[in-house]
C-alpha positions as CSV (number, residue, x, y, z in Angstrom):
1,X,38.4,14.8,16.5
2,X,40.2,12.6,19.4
3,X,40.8,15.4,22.3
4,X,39.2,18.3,20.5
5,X,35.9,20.6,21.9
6,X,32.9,20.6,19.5
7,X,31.2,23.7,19.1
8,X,27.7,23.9,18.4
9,X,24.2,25.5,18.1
10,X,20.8,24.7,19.6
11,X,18.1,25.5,16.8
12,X,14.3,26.2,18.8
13,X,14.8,26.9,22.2
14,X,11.4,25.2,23.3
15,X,10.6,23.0,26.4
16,X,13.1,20.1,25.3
17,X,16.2,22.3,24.1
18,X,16.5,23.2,27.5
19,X,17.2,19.6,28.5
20,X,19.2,19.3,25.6
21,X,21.4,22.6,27.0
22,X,21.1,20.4,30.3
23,X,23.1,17.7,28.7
24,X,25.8,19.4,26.6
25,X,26.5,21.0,30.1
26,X,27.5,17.7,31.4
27,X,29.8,16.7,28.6
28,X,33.1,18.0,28.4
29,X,34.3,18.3,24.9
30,X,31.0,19.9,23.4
31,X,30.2,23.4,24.3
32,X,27.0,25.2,22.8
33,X,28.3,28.5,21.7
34,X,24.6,29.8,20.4
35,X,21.1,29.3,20.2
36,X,18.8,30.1,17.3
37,X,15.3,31.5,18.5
38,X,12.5,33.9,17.0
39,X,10.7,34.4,20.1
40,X,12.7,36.7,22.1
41,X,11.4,35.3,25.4
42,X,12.9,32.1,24.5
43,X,16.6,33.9,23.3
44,X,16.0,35.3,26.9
45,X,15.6,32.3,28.4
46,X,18.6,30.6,27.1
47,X,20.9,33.2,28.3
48,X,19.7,32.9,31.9
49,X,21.1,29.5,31.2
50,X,24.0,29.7,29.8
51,X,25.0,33.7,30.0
52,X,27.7,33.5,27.6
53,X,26.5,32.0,24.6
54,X,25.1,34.0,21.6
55,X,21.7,34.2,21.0
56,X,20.2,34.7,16.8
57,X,16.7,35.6,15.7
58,X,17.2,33.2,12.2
59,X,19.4,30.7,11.0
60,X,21.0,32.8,8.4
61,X,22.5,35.2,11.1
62,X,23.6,32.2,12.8
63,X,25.9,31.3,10.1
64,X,27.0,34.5,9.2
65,X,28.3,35.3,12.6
66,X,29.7,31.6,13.8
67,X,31.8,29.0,13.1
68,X,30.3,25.4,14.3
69,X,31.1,22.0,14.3
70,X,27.1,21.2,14.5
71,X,23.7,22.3,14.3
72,X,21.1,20.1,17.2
73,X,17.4,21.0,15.9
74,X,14.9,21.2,18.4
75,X,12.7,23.5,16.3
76,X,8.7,22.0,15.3
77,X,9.1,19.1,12.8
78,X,7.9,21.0,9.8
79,X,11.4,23.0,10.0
80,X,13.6,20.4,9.9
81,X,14.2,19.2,6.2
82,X,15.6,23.1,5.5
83,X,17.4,23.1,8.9
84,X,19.1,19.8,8.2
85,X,19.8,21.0,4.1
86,X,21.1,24.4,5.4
87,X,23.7,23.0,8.1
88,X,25.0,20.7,5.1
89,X,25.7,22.9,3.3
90,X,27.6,24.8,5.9
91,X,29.6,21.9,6.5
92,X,28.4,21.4,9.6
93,X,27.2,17.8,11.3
94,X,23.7,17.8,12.4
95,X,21.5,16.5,15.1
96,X,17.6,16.6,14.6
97,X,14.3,16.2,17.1
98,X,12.0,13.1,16.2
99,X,10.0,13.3,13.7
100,X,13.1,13.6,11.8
101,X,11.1,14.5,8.3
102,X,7.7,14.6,7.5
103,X,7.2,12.6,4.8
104,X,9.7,9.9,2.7
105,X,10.6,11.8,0.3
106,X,12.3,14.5,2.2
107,X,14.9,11.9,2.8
108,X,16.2,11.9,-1.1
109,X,19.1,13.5,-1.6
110,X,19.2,14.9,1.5
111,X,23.2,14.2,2.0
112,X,25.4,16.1,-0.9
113,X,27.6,12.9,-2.5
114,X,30.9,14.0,-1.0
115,X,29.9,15.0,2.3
116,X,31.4,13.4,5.6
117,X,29.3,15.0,8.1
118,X,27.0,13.1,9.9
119,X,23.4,13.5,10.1
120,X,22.4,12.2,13.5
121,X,18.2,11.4,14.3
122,X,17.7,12.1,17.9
123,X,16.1,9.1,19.2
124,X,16.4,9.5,22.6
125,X,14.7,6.7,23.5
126,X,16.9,4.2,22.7
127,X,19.2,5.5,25.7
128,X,16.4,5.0,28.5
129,X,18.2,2.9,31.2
130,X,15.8,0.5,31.5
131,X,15.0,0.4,27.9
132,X,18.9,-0.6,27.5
133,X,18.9,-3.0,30.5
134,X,15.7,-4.8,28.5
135,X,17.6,-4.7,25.2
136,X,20.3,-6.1,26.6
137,X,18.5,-8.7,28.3
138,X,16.4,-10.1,25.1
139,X,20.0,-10.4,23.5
140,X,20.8,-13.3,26.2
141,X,20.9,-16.4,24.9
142,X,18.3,-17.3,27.9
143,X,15.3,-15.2,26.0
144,X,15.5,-16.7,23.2
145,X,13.9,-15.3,19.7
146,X,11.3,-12.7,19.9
147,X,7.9,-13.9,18.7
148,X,5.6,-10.6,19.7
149,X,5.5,-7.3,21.3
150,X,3.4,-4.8,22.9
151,X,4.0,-1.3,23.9
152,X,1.9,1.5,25.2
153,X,2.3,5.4,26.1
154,X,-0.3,6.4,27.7
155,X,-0.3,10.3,28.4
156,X,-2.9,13.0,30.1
157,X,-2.2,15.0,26.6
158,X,0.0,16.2,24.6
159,X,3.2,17.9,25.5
160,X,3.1,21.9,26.0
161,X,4.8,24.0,23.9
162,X,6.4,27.3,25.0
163,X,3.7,29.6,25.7
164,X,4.9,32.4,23.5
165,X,4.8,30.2,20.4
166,X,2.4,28.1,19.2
167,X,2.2,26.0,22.9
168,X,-0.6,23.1,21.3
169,X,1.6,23.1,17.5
170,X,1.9,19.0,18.8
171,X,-2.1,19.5,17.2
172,X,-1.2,21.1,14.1
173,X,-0.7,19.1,11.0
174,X,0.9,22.2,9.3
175,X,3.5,22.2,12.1
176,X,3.9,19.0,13.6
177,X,3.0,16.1,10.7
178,X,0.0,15.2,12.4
179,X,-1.0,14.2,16.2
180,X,0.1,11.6,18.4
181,X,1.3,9.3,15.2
182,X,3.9,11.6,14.2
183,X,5.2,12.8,18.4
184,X,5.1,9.7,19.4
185,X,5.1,6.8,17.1
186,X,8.5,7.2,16.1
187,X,10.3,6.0,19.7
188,X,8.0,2.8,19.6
189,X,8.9,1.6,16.2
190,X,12.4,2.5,16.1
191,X,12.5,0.4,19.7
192,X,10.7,-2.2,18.1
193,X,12.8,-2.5,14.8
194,X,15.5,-2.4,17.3
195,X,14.5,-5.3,19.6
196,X,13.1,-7.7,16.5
197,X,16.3,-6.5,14.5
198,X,13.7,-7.0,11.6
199,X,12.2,-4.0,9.5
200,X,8.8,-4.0,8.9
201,X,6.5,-5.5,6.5
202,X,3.3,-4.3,6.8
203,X,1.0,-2.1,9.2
204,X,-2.8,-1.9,9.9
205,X,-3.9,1.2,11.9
206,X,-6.8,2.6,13.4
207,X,-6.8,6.3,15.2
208,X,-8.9,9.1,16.4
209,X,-9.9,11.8,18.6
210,X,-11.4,10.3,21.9
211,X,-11.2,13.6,23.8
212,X,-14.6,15.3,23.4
213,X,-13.6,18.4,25.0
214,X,-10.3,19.2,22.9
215,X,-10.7,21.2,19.6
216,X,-8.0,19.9,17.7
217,X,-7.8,18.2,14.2
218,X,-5.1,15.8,14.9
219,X,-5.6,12.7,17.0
220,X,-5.2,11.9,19.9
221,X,-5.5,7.8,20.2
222,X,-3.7,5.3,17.2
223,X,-3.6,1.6,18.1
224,X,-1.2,0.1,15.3
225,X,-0.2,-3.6,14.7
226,X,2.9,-3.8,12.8
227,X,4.1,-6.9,11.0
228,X,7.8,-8.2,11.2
229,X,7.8,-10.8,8.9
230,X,5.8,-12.9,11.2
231,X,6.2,-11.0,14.1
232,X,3.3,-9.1,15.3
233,X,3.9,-5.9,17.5
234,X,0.8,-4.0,18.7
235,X,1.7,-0.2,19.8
236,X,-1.1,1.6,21.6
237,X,-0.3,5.5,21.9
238,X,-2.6,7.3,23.8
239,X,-2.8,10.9,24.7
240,X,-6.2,10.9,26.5
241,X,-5.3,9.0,29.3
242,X,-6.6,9.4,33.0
243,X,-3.1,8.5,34.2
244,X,0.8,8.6,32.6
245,X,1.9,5.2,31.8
246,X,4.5,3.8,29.9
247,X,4.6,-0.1,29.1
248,X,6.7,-2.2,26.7
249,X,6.7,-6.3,26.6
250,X,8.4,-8.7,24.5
251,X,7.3,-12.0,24.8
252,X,10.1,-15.1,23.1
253,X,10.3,-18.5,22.5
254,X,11.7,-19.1,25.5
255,X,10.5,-16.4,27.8
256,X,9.4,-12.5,28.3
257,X,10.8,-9.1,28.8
258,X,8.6,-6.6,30.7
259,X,8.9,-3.0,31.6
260,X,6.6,-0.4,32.8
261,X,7.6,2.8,34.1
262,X,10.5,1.8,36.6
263,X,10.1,-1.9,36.6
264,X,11.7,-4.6,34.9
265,X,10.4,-8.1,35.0
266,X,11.9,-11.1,33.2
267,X,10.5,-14.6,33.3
268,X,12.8,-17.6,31.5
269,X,13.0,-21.2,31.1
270,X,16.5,-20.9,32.2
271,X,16.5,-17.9,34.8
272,X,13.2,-18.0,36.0
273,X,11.8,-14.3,37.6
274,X,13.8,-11.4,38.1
275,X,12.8,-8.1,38.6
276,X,14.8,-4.8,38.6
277,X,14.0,-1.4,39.4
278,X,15.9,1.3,37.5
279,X,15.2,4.8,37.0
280,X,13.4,5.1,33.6
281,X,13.1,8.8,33.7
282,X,10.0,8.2,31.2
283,X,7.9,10.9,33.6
284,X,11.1,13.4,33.0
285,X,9.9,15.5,29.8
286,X,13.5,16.8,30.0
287,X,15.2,13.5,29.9
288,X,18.6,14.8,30.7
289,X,20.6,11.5,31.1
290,X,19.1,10.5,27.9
291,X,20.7,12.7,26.0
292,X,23.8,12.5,27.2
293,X,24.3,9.2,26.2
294,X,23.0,10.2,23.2
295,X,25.2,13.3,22.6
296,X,28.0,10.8,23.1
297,X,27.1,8.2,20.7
298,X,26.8,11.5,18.6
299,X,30.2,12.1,19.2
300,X,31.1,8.4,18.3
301,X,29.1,8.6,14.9
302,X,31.2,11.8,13.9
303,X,34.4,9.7,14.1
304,X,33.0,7.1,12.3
305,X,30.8,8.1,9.7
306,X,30.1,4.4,8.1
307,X,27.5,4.6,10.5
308,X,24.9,6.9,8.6
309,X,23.6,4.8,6.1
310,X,22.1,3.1,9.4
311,X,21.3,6.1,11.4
312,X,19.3,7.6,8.5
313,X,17.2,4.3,7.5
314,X,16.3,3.7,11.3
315,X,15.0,7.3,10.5
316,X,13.3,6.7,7.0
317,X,12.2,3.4,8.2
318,X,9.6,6.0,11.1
319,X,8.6,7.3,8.4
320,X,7.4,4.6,5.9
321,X,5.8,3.3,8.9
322,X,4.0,6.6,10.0
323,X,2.8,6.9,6.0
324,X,1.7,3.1,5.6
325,X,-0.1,3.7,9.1
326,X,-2.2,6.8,7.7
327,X,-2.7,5.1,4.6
328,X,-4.6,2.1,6.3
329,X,-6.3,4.4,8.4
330,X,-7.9,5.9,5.3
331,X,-8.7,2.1,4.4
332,X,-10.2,1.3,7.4
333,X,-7.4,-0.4,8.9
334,X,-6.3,-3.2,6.5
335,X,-2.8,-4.0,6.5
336,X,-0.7,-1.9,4.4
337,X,2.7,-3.0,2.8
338,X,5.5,-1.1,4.3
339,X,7.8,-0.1,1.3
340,X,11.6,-1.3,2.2
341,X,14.0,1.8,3.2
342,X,17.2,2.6,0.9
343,X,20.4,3.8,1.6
344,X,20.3,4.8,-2.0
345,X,18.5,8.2,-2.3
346,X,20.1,9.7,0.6
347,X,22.8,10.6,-1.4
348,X,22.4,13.4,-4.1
349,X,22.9,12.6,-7.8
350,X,26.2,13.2,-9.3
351,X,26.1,15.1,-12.5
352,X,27.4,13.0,-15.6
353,X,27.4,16.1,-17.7
């Protein structure tokens, strides 16, 4: 693919496909040739941004009309797993919106045996600046080993949809999984996998609805402590919060890693204090620069497709967590064994007959 143009096609044109659009715009060898929509507003809407692309009511017209090199889902979660299967099988790469599937088993079978295209989980959060700069400083040989972990998201509420479609589906378990758990629990432990380079052992979880005013049957608070052989990481997500907040500390044997909104602190034996500030863009619901790193580590998994077995477990690994979480919420938050994620099932049984 060295020196050749992708073409592709944005699936939901909600809220974040337009930063998505945003970012492909900045890239030079991926254009985005369509967008898939069922809400003619939002078809509009795309074509004031980018007047020459096509513009399809379903998926199925999509395909019948283009050719593409990849699909990038930002349609509601409950769409993806026949999104993702569908693009397959049109030989077509695919990137998908967090949470990647709703439940574990989704994930079996979900890549045909012979297939080389990539299937690419859009975790964006992995390309925040500062959340780079603070991976990159807990790999110094100054920080030591990690030892515990803390984040928090702390939100007014829950992100808007468009307001021709469904603008609260974030509240609807038919739509979106569940609440606050399934939007935002993925970037925290795919950050904290990540920075522990352990996967999970266990979880104990506790969440609710603390907004009295809001008639919704999701949650919108779940404080989880997740267990890393050893390594204990609390993760607080909270969408009924006077104030926006993001906060994520890693505290080592020889040291600690601090970051909240646009400020880095590090304390170490060896280097003492430093602090940085760096544009986090955490208060960006777009998150623009994000994704262009990402669409170019995208780019970089297509030409090297040994990488998937990773990219999907980092995936199914959100989701064992999110489904151990809910099960020891049911059990009043005892830990709950976190079942270890397998390359195994992606792949779809060849027949023998």
């Amino acid at each position: 693919m060295q020196g050749t143009k992708m073409c592709g096609a944005i699936v939901g044109f909600g809220i974040i496909a337009t930063g998505h659009l945003a970012a492909y715009q900045k890239i030079s060898n991926i254009t985005i040739c369509a967008v898939v929509d069922p809400v003619p507003e939002c078809r509009q809407r795309a074509l004031q941004l980018a007047p020459n692309i096509n513009t399809y009511s379903t998926i199925e017209e999509l395909f019948a009309s283009e050719t593409l090199d990849f699909i990038d889902i930002c349609s509601p979660p409950f769409s993806h797993n026949e999104y993702i299967r569908t693009a397959l099988r049109h030989d077509c790469h695919v990137l998908c919106e967090k949470p990647f599937l709703l439940s574990s088993q989704e994930y079996n079978g979900i890549l045909d045996h012979s297939s080389q295209k990539i299937v690419y989980p859009s975790h964006n959060y992995k390309f925040s600046p500062i959340i780079l700069r603070m991976s990159e400083c807990l790999q110094s040989t100054s920080m030591g080993e990690p030892l515990r972990g803390h984040f928090r998201t702390m939100r007014k509420g829950h992100a808007k949809g468009v307001a021709e479609w469904a603008p609260d589906w974030r509240r609807n378990a038919a739509l979106a999984g569940g609440g606050i758990l399934f939007d935002h629990g993925p970037h925290s432990i795919y950050i904290a996998s990540q920075m522990c380079s352990k996967h999970p052992k266990a979880v104990s979880c506790i969440m609710g609805k603390l907004n009295p005013i809001e008639n919704f049957a999701t949650e919108d608070t779940a404080l989880l402590s997740i267990d890393f052989g050893g390594i204990i990481w609390e993760i607080d997500l909270i969408w009924n919060s006077p104030r926006r907040n993001s906060f994520y500390a890693v505290h080592t044997d020889k040291g600690s890693v601090i970051v909240e909104n646009d400020k880095m602190v590090s304390v170490s034996k060896d280097d003492g204090y430093r602090e940085t500030h760096i544009v986090s863009e955490f208060d960006d619901p777009l998150h623009v620069l994000w994704y262009q790193s990402m669409f170019m580590d995208f780019i970089d998994a297509t030409k090297n497709p040994s990488r998937q077995n990773d990219l999907l477990i980092e995936a199914l690994t959100c989701s064992l967590v999110i489904e151990a979480a809910q099960k020891s919420v049911a059990d009043n938050g005892c830990w709950t064994n976190v079942p270890l994620p397998s390359a195994v099932s992606f792949r779809s049984k060849v027949s023998t007959s």
